[in-house]
KOLDO-295831 format. One record per atom (N, C-alpha, C): residue in three letters; x, y, z. Coordinates in steps of 0.001 Angstrom, whole numbers, plus 500000, padded with zeros to 6 digits. Example, Ala and Ser with C-alpha at 12.3 -4.5 7.8 and 13.67 -1.06 7.14 Angstrom:
BEGIN
ALA513190494310507800/ALA512300495500507800/ALA513200496700507800/SER512850497750507080/SER513670498940507140/SER512900500030507870/
//
This chain:
BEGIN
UNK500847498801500000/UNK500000500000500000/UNK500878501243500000/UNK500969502441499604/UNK501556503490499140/UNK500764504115500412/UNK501591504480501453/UNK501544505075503121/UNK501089506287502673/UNK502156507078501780/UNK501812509020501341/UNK500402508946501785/UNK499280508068500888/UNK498193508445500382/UNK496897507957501327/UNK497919506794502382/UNK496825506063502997/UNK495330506703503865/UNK496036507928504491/UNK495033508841505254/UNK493795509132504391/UNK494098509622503145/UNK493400509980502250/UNK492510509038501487/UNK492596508047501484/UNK491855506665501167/UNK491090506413502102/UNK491516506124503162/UNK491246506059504719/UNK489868506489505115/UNK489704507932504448/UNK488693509479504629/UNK488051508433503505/UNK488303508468502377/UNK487213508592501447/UNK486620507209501821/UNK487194505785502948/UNK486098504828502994/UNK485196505577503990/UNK485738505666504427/UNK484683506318505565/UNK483436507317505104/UNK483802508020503950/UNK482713508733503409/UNK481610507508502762/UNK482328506725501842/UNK481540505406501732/UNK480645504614502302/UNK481383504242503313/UNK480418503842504725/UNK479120504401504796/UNK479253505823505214/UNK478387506634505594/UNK477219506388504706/UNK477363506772502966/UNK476309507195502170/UNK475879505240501595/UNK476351504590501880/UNK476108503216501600/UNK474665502781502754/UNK475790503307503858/UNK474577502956505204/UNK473286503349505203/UNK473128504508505258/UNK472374505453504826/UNK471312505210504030/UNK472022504833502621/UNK471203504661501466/UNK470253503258502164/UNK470894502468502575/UNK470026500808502849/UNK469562501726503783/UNK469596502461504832/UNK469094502421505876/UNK467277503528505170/UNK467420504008504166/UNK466569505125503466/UNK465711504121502545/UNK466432502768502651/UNK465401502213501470/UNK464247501267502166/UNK464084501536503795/UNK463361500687504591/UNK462245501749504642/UNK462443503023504084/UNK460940503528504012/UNK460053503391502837/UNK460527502432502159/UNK459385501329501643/UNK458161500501501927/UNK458966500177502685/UNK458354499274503992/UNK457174499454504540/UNK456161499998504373/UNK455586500575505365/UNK455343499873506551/UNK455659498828507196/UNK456126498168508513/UNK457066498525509207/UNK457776499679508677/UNK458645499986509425/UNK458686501246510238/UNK457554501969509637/UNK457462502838510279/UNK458079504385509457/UNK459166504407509387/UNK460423505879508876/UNK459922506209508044/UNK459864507264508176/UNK459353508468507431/UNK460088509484506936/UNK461438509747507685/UNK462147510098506946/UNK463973510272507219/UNK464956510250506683/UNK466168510437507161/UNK466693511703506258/UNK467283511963507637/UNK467945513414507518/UNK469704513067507291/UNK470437513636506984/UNK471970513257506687/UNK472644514736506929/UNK473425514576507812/UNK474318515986508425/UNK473673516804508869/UNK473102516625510217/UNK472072517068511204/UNK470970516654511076/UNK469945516893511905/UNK468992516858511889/UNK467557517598511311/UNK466581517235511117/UNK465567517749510216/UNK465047519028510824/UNK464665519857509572/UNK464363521180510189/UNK463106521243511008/UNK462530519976511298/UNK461264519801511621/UNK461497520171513372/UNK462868519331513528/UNK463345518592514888/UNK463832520061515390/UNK463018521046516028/UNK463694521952516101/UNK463559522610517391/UNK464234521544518253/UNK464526521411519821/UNK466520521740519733/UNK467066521191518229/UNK467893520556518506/UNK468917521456517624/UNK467850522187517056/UNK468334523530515489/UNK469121524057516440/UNK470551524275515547/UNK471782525249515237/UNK472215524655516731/UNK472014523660517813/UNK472636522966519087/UNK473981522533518082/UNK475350522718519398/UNK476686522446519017/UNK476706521122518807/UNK476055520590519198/UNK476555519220518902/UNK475377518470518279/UNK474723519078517673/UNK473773518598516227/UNK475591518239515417/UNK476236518541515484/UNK477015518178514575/UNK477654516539515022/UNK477420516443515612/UNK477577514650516242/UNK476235513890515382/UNK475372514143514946/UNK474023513437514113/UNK474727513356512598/UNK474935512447512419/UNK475623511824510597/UNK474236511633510007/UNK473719510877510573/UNK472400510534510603/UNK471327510239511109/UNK469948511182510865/UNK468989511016511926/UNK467360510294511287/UNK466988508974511796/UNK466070508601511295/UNK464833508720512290/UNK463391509246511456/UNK461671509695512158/UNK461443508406511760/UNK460723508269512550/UNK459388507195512837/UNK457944507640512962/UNK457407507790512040/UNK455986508183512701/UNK455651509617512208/UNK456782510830512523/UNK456966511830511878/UNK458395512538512361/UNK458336513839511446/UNK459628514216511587/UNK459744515415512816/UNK458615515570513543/UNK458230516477514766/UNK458417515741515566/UNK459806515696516266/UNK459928514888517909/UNK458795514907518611/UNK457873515447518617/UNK456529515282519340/UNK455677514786519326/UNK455833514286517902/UNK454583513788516740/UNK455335512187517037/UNK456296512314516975/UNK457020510818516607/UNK456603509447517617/UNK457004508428516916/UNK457465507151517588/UNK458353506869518129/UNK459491507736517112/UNK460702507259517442/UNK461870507903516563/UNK462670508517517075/UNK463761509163516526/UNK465191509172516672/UNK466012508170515776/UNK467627507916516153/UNK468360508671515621/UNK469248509114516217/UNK470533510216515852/UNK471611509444515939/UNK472304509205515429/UNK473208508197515034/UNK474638508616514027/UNK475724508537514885/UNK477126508757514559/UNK477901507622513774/UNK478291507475512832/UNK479327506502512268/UNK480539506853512018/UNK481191505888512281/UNK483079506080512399/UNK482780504162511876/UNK483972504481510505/UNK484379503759509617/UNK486182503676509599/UNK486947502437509872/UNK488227502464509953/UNK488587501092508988/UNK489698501725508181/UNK489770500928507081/UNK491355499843507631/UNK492004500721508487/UNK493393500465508929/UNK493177499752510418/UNK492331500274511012/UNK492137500064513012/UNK491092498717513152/UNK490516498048512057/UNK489207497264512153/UNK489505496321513504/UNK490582496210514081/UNK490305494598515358/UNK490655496459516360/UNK491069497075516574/UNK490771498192517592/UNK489806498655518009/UNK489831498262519511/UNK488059498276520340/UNK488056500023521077/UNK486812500287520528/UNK486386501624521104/UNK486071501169522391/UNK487129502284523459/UNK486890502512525095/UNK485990503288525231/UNK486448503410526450/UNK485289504656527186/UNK485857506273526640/UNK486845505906527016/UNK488188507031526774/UNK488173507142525223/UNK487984506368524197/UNK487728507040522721/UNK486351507482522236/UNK485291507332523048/UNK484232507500522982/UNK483422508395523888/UNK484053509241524401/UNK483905509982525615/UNK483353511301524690/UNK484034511816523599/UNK483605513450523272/UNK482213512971522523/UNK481786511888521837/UNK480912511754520980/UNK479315511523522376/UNK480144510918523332/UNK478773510111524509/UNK478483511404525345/UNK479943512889525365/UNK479364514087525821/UNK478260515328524701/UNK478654514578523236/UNK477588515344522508/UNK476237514741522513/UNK476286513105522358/UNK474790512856523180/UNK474367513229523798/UNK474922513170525074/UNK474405513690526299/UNK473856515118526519/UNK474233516082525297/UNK473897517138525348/UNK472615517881524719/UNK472298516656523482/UNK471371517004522614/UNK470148515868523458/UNK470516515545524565/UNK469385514773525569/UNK468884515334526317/UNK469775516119527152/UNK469889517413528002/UNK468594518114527051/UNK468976518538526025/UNK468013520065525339/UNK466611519450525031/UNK466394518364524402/UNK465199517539524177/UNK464289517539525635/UNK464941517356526799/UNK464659516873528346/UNK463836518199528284/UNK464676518877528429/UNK464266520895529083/UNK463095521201527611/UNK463056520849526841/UNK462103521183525626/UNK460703520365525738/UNK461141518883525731/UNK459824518109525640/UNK459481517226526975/UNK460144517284528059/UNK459882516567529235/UNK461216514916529062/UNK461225514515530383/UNK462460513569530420/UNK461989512148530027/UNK460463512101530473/UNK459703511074530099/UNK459344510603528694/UNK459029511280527802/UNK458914511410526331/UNK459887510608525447/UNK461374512053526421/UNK462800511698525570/UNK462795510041525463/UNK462881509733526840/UNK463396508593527381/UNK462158507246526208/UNK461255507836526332/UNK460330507311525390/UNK460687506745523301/UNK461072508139523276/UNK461679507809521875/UNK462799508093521242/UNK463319508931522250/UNK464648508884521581/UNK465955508013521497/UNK466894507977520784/UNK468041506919520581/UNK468991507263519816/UNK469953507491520874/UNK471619507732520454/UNK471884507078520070/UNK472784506755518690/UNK473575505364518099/UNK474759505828517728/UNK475664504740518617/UNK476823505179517491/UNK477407503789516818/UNK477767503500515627/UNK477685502723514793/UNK478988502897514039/UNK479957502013514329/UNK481056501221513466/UNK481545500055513479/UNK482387500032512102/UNK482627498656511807/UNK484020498180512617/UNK484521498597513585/UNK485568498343514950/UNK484669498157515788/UNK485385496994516839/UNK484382496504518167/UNK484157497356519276/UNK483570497122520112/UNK483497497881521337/UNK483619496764522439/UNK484614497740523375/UNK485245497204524497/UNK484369496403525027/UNK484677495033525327/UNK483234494349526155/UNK483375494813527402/UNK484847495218528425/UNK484240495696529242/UNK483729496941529784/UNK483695497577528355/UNK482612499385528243/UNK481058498388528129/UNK480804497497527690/UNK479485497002527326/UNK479016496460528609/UNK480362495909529637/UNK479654495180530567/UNK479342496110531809/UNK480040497434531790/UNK480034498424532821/UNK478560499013532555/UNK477897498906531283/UNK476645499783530596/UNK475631499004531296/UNK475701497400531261/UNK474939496338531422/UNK474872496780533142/UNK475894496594533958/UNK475430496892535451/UNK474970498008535480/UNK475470498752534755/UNK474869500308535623/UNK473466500792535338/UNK472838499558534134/UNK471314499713534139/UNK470689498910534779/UNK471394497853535523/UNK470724497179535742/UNK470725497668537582/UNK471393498842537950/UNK471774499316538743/UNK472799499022540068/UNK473832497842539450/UNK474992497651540074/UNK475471497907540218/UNK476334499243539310/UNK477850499663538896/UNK477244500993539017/UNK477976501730540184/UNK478011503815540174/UNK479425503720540977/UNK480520503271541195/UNK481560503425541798/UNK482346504454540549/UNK483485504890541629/UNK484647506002540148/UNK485184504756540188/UNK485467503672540492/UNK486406502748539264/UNK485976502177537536/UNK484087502611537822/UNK483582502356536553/UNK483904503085535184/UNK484414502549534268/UNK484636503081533211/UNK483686504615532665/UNK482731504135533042/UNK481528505338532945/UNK481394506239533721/UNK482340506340534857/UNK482675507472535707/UNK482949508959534971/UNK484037509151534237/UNK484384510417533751/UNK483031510297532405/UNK482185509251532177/UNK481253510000531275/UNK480165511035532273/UNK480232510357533287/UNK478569510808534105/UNK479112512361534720/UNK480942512080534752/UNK480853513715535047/UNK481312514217534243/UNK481279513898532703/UNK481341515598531897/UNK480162515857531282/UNK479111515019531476/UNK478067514947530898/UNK477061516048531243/UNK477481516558532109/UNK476296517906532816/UNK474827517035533345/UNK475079515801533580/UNK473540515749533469/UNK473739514980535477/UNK472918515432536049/UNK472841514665537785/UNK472460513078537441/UNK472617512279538510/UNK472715510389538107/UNK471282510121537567/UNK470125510840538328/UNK469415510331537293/UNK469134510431536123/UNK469218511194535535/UNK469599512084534453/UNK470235511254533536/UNK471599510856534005/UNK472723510252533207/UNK471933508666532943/UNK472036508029534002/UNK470671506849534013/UNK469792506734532799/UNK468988507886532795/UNK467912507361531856/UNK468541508157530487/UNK469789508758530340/UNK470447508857529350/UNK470839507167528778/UNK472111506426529611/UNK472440505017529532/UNK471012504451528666/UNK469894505189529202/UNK468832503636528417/UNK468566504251527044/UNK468934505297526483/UNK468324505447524991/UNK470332505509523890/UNK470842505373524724/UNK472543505138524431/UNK472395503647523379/UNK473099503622522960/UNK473546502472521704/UNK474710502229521091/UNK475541501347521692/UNK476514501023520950/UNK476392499806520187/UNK476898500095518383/UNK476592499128517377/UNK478319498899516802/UNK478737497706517282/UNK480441497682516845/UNK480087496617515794/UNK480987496245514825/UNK481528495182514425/UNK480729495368512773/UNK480577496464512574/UNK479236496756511707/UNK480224496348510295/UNK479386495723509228/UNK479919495515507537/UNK480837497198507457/UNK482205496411506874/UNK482459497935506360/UNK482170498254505080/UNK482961499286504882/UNK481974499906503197/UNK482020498920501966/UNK482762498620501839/UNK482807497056500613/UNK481628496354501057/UNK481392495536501841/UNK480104494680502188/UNK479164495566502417/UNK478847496921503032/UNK477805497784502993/UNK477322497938501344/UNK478637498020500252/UNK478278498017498920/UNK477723496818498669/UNK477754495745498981/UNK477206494337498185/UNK476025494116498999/UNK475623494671500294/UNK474106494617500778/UNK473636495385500345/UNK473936496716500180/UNK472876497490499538/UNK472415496861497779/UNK473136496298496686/UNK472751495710495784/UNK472147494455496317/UNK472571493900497270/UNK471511492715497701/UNK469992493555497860/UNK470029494754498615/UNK468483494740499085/UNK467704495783497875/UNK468548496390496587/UNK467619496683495355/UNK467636495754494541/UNK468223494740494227/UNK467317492980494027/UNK466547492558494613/UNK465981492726495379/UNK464877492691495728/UNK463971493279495702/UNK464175494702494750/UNK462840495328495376/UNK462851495756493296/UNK463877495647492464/UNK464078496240491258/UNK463398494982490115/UNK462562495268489698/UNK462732494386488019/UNK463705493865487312/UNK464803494895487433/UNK466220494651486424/UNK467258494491487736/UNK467368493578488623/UNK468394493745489554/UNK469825493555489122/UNK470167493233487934/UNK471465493950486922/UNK471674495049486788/UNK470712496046486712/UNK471052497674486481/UNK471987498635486939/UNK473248498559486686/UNK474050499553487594/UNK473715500986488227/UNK472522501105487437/UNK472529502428487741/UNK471128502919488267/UNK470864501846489452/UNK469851501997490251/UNK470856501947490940/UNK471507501374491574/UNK472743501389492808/UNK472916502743492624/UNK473796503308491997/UNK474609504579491422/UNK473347506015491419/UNK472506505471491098/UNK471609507071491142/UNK471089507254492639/UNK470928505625493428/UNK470586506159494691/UNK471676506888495476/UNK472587506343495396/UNK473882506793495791/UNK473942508057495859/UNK474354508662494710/UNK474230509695494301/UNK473108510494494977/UNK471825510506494890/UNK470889510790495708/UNK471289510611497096/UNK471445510093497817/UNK472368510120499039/UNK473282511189499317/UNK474397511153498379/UNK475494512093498679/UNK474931513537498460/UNK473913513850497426/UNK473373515596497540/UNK473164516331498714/UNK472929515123499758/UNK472004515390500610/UNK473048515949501592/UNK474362515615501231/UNK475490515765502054/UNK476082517852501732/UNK475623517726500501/UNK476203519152500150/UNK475646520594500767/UNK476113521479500512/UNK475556523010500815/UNK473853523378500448/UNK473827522628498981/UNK472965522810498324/UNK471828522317499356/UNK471930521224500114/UNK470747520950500472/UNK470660521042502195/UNK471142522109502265/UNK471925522789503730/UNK470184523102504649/UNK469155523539503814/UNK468318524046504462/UNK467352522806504439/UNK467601521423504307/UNK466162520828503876/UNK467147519201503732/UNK468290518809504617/UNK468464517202504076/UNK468047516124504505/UNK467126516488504142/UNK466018515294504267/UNK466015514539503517/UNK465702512870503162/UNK465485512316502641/UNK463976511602502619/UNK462810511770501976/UNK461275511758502240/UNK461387510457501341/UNK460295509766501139/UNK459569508933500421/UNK459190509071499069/UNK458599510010498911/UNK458678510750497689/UNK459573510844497014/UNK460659511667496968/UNK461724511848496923/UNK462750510415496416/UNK462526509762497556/UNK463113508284497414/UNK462217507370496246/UNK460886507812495681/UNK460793506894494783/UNK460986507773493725/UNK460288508999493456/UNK461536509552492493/UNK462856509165491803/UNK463806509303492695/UNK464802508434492075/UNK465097507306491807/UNK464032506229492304/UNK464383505065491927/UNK463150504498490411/UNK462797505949489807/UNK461816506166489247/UNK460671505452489592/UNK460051505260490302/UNK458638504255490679/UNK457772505776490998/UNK456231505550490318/UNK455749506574490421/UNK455037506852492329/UNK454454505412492656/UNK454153505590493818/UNK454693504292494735/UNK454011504255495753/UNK454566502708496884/UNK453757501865496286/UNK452302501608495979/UNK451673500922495129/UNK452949499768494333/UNK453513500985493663/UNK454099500026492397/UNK455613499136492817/UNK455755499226493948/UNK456546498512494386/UNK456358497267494742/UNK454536497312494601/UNK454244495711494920/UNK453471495110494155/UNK453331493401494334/UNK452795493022493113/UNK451436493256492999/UNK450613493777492007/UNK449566494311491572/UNK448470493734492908/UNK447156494425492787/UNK446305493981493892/UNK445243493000493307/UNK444514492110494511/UNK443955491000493767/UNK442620491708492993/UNK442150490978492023/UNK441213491270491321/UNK440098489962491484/UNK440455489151491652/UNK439435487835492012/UNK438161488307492601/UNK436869488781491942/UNK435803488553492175/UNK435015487471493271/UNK434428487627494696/UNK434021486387494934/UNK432401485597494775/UNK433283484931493831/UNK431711484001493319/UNK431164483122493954/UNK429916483399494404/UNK429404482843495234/UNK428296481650494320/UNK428131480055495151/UNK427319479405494410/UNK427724478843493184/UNK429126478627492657/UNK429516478562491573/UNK429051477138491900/UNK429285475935490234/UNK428589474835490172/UNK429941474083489863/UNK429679472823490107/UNK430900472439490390/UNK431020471349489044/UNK432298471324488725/UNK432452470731487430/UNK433838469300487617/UNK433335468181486418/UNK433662467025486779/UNK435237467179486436/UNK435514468150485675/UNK436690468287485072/UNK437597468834486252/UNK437042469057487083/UNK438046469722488354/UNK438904468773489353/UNK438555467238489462/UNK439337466492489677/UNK440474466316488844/UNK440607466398487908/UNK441724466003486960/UNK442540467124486786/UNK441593468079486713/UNK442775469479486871/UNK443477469515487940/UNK442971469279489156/UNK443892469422490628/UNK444756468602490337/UNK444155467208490047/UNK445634466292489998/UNK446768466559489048/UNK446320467062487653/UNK447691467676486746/UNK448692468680487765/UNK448210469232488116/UNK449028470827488942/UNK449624470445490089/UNK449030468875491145/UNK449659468620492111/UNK450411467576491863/UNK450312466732490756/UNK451586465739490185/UNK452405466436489585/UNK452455467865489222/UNK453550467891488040/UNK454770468342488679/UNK455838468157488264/UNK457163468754488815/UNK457993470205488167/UNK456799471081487246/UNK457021472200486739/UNK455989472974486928/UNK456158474152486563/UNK454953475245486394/UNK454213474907485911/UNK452802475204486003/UNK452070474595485110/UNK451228475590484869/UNK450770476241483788/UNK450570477173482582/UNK448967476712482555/UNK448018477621482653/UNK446604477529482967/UNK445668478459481630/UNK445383478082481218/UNK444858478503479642/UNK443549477975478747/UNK442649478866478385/UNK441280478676478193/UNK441030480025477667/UNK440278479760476259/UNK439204481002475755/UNK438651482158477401/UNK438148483364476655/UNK437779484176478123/UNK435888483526478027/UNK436342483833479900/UNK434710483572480005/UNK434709482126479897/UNK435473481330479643/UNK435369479719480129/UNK435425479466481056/UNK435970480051482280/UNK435802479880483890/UNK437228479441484296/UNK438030480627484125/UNK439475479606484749/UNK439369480856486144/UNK438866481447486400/UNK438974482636487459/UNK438216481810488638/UNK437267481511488079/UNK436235480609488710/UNK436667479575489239/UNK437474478368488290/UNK437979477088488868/UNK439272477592489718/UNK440139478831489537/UNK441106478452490128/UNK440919479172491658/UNK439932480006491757/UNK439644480912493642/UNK439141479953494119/UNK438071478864493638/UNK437619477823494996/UNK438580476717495546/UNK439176476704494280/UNK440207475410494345/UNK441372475119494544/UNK442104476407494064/UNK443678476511494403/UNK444070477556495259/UNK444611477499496338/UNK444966478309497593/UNK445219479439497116/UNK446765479580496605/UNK446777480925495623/UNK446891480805494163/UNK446719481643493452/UNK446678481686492448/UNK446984483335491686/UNK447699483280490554/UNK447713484500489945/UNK447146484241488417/UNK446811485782488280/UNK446150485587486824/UNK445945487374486188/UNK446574486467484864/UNK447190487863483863/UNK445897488655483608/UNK444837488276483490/UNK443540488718482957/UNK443172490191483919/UNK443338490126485270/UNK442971491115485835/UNK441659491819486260/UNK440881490847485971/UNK439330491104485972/UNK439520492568484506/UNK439914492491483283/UNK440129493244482483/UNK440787494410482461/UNK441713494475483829/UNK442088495374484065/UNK443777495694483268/UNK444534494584482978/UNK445698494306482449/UNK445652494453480989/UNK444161494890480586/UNK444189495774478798/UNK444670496868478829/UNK444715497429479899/UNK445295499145480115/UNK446962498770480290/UNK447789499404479558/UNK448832499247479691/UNK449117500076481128/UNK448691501185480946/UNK449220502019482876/UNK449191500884483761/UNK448457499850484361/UNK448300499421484901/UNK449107498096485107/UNK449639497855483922/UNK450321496431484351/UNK451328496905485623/UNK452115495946485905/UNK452930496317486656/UNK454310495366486851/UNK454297494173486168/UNK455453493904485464/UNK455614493492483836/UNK456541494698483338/UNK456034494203481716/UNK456795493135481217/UNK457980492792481994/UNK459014491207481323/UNK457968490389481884/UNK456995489837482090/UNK456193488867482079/UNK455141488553480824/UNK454359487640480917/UNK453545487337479919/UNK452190487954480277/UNK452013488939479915/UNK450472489858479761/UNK449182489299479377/UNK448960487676479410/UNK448082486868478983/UNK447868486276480309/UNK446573485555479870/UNK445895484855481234/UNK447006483594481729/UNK447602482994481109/UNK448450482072481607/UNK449981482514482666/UNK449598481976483695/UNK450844482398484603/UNK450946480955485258/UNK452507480956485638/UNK453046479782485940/UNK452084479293487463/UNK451947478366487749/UNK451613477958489105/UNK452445476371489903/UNK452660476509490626/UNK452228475145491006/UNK451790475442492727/UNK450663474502492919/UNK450056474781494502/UNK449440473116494512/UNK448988473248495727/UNK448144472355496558/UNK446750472591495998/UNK446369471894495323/UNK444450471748495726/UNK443604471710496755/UNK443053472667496757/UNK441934472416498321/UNK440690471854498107/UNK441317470938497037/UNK439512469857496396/UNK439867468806498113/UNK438869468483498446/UNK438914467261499729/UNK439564466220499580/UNK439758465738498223/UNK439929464617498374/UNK441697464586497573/UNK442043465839497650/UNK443966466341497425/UNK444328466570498304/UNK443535467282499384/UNK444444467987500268/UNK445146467760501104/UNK446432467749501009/UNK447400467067502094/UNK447564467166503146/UNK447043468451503499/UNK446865468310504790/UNK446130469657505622/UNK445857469550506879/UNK444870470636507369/UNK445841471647507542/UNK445075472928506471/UNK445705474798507244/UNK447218474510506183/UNK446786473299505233/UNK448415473506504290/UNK448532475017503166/UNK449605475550503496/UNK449992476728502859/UNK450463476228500884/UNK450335476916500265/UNK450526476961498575/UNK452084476541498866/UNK453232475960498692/UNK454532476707498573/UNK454889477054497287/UNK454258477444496413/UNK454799477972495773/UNK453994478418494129/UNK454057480032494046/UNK453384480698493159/UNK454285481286492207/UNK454801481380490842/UNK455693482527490507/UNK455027482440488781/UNK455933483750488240/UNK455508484088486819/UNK455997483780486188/UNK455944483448484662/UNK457107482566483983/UNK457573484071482908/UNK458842484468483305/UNK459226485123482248/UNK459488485425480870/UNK458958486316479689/UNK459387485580478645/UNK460813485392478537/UNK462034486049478782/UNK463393484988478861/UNK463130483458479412/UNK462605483220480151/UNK462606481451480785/UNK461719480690479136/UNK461191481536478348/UNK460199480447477388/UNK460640481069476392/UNK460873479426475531/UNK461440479521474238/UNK460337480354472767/UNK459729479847473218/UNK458503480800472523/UNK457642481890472718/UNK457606482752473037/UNK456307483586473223/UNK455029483309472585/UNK453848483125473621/UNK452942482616472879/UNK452203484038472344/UNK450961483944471790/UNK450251485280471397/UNK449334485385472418/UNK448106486527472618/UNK447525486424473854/UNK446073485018473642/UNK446167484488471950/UNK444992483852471896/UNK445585482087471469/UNK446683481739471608/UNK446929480722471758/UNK448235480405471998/UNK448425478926472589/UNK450097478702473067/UNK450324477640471891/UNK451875477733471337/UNK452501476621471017/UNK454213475626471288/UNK452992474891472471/UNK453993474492473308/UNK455481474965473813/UNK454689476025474886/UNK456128476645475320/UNK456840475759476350/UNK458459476248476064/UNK459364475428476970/UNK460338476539477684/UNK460868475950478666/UNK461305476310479657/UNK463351476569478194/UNK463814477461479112/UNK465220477461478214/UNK465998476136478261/UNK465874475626479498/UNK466147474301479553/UNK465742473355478402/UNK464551473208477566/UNK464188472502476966/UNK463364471571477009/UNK463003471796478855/UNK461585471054479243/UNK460447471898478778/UNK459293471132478477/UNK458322471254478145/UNK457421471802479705/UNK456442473173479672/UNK455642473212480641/UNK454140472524480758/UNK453975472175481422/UNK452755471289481671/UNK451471472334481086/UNK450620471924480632/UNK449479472585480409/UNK448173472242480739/UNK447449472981480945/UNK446078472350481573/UNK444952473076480514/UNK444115471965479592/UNK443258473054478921/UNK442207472654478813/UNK441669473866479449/UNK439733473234479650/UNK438931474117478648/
//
């Protein structure tokens, strides 16, 4: 390694770190299970404004809302420091290297306390500090007694925190419970290969370089002057750049299955269950419209998908994946819930998916198939009533 330059490499993983973390940590407001609503990057949101132009807002790398971006309004709100070491990775953060960052906590706890009450804070707020170097186990085990209220002697490591901290023991106390130390964290190389792990999952084209790269990018603006009055990162915003028009379209379309009540039951439905639960491929479901495959497949097959859409998949706006086959035939294979298939009581489908046109050698048209196959060269099962 060329030493001159190492410092300087050094800095720029660490900038890495940061906007990698960040970015995965910005793409869980997808989610809507998760709650976040929004992350802020190099202070805190102008919303949070207990904490505006405070000296040690500059200790917040990153601050994630829950619920909303008004500490008052919220669920839950983490302010969270990262330190990234490309050279120090087996070097364990003490008390003593972690002392100026646990006195800027302590300070932006302090102002929240005197602003919104101690009860609240203690309620939702959460200091993090987060790197990929360990932390001292016995800074972790001094944290562990002293909440659990064993450890207040000056031989405790946490002694010189509780006195530069300005805050009296209880104070410092119910500081310790919204405190967080996160060591051992992916550094920026593996922060890069999870974050492409978690937009494969959520992208159509999870090859695309430049869904990685534009979020990124979107990330780092947030770091500049330019976005000095407002760095926020919203939802909006976040699907914006990952061009998706709303959260809707992040998921797979909504059901359209009509429920038919009284339907009549047909002899051909034994033999269909058994094709779909003997076969060892997808099996491709296909019939003129208005022959009843909507019909045979909601009473009978646990889940089921279907291209037809209750006519809704003629509108092109509406599809919502176009590398699939836009015709009523979609791959299946499931369990039958005819009585006399079912394997067993409260048994779940394992398994539903779409057959891509890359996976089939043919594309069929939307009004007939000729015998499509898998790239492999197997033939897919067909069922035609």
């Amino acid at each position: 390694m060329r030493t001159a330059t190492t410092s300087v490499r050094s800095r720029n993983d660490g900038e890495d770190f940061h906007l990698l973390w960040t970015a995965r940590r910005a793409l869980r407001m997808l989610d809507k299970r998760s709650g976040l609503v929004a992350v802020s990057i190099e202070g805190a949101s102008g919303f949070d404004d207990a904490i505006a132009d405070h000296p040690a807002e500059l200790i917040v790398d990153t601050a994630e809302y829950y619920g909303s971006e008004d500490f008052a309004l919220a669920d839950r709100v983490e302010y969270v420091q990262l330190k990234h070491s490309t050279v120090r990775t087996e070097e364990f953060w003490t008390a003593a290297t972690l002392a100026s960052t646990v006195a800027k906590f302590a300070a932006l706890f302090l102002q929240h306390c005197e602003t919104h009450g101690q009860d609240i804070v203690v309620d939702r707020l959460h200091c993090v500090f987060v790197s990929n170097r360990p932390i001292d186990s016995r800074l972790l085990d001094a944290l562990d007694r002293r909440l659990r209220g064993e450890d207040g002697d000056e031989d405790s490591p946490l002694f010189s925190w509780e006195a530069k901290s300005g805050l009296d023991a209880f104070q410092f106390l119910s500081f310790l419970r919204v405190l967080q130390l996160k060591g051992g964290e992916p550094n920026h190389v593996a922060q890069d290969n999870d974050l492409r792990g978690d937009l494969a999952r959520i992208s159509l084209n999870p090859l695309d370089e430049n869904f990685r790269d534009s979020l990124v990018e979107f990330v780092r603006a947030r770091t500049l002057t330019k976005w000095a009055h407002d760095p926020v990162i919203r939802q909006a915003a976040l699907l914006n750049c990952l061009g998706v028009p709303s959260p809707e379209h992040m998921f797979p379309a909504p059901s359209t299955f009509v429920d038919v009540r009284g339907a009549l039951p047909r002899r051909q439905e034994a033999a269909i269950a058994d094709t779909i639960t003997s076969a060892h491929a997808p099996v491709l479901i296909h019939a003129a419209g208005g022959v009843g495959k909507s019909v045979l497949c909601w009473p009978t097959i646990g889940i089921d998908a279907a291209g037809f859409g209750n006519g809704r998949l003629r509108w092109i706006r509406w599809r919502r994946l176009p590398e699939t086959e836009p015709t009523a035939a979609f791959a299946l294979k499931v369990w039958c819930k005819s009585p006399t298939n079912w394997p067993s009581k409260d048994c779940v489908i394992p398994c539903c998916q779409r057959v891509p046109r890359h996976m089939i050698t043919c594309v069929p048209s939307c009004s007939a198939w000729d015998k499509p196959r898998l790239r492999s060269g197997k033939a897919i099962p067909m069922v035609w009533f």
